[in-house]
C-alpha positions in Angstrom: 32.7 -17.5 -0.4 30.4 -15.0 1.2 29.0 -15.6 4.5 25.5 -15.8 3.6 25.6 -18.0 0.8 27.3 -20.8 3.1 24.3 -20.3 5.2 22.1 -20.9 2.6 23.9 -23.9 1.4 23.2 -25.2 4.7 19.1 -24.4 5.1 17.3 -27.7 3.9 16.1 -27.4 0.7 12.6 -26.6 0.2 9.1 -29.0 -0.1 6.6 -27.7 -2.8 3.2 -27.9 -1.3 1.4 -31.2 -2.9 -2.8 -30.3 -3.9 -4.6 -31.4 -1.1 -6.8 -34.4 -1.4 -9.6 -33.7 0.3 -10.4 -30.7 -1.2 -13.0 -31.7 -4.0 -14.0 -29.7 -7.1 -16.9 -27.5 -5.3 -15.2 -26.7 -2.6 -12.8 -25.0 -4.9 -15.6 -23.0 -6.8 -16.7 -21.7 -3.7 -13.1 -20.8 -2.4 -12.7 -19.0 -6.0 -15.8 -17.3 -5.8 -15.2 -15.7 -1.8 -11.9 -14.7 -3.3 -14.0 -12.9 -6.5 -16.2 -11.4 -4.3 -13.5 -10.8 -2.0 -11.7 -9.0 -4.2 -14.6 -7.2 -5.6 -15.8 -6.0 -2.2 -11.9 -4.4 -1.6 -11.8 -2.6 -5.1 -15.1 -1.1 -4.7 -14.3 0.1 -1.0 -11.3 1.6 -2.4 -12.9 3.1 -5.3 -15.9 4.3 -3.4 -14.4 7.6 -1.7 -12.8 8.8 -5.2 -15.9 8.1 -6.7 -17.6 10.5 -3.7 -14.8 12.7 -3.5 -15.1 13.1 -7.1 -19.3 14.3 -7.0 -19.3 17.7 -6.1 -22.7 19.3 -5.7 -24.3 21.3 -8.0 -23.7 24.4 -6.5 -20.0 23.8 -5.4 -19.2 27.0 -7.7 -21.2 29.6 -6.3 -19.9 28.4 -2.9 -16.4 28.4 -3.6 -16.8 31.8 -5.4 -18.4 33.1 -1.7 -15.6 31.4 -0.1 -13.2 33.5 -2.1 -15.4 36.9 -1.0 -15.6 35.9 2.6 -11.3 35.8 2.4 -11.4 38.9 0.8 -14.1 41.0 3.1 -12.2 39.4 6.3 -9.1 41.3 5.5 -10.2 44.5 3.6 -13.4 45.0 6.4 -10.3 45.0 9.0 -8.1 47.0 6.7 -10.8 49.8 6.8 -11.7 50.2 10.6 -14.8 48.3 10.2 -14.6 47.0 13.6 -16.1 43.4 12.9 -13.9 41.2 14.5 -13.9 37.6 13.0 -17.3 38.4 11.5 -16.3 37.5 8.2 -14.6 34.5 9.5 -17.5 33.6 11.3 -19.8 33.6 8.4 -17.0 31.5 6.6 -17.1 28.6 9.3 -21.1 28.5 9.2 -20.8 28.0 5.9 -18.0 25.1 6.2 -20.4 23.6 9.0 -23.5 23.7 7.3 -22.0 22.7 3.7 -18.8 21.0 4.5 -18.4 19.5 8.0 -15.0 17.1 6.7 -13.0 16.2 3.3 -11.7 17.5 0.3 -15.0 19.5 -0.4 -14.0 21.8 2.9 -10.2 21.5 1.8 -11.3 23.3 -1.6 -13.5 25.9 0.5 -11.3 26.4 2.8 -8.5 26.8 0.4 -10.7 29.5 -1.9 -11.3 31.9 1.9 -7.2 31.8 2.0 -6.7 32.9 -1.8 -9.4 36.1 -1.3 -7.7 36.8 2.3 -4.5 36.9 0.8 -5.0 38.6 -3.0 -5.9 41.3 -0.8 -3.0 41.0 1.3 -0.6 41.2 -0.8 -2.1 44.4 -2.8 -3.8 46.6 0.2 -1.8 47.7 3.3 -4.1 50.7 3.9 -8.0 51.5 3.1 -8.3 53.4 -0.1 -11.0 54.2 -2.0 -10.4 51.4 -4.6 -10.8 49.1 -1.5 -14.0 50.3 -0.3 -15.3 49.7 -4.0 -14.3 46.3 -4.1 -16.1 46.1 -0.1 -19.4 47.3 -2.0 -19.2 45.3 -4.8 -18.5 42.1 -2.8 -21.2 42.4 -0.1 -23.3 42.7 -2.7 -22.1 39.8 -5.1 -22.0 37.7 -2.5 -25.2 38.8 -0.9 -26.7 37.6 -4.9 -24.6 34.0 -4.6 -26.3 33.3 -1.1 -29.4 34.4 -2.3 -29.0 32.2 -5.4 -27.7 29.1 -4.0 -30.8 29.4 -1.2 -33.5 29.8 -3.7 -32.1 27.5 -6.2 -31.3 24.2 -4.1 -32.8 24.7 -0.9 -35.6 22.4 0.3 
């Protein structure tokens, strides 16, 4: 025989716990209904951030689709000597400050700057004349978005 089991044999053998008698029939409502509420209270704290994370604001598009541009001018402007720095980068955190200080919102931001940034990458390794079309045409689409988004839904 296994050790273990002859250490079981040995363990006393267990009581089952017997209702207790002074607990009376409303007193038992009112433990049933914490644990309701209880439970309750825990499924709609859990619940609650999927249910935020979930509402995304009305203009969460045209945002996103600036975030992507932003990416996009931050490499090709410093692919064609325009001497900006982190200009474009810049503009990209004011936006994640003023529109999306935490969470999955910023993630999604965030993660639209990085696909622009690195389309580009991966197709430009010197200025060219296709690049500096694509430059025009996205300082002025998102110059529109900005200008959308802040006459739209602004206060």
């Amino acid at each position: 025989m296994h050790p273990v089991c002859q250490i079981d044999r040995l363990a006393p053998p267990l009581e089952l716990a017997v209702p207790a008698a002074h607990i009376d029939g409303d007193m038992k409502i009112r433990a049933l209904a914490i644990v309701i509420l209880m439970t309750g209270w825990v499924a709609v704290e859990t619940a609650g951030p999927a249910i935020a994370a979930e509402a995304a604001a009305p203009f969460d598009a045209g945002l996103a689709r600036l975030s992507e541009i932003l990416g996009s001018l931050h490499y090709l402007r410093g692919l064609c000597g325009a001497n900006e720095g982190n200009k474009w980068r810049a503009e990209m955190q004011a936006l994640l400050d003023a529109e999306a200080s935490s969470g999955e919102r910023r993630a999604r931001f965030i993660a639209h700057f990085n696909r622009g940034y690195r389309a580009y990458l991966q197709t430009y390794r010197t200025c060219t004349p296709a690049a500096d079309l694509v430059i025009r045409r996205y300082l002025e689409e998102g110059s529109k978005i900005a200008r959308e988004v802040t006459a739209r839904y602004s206060n």
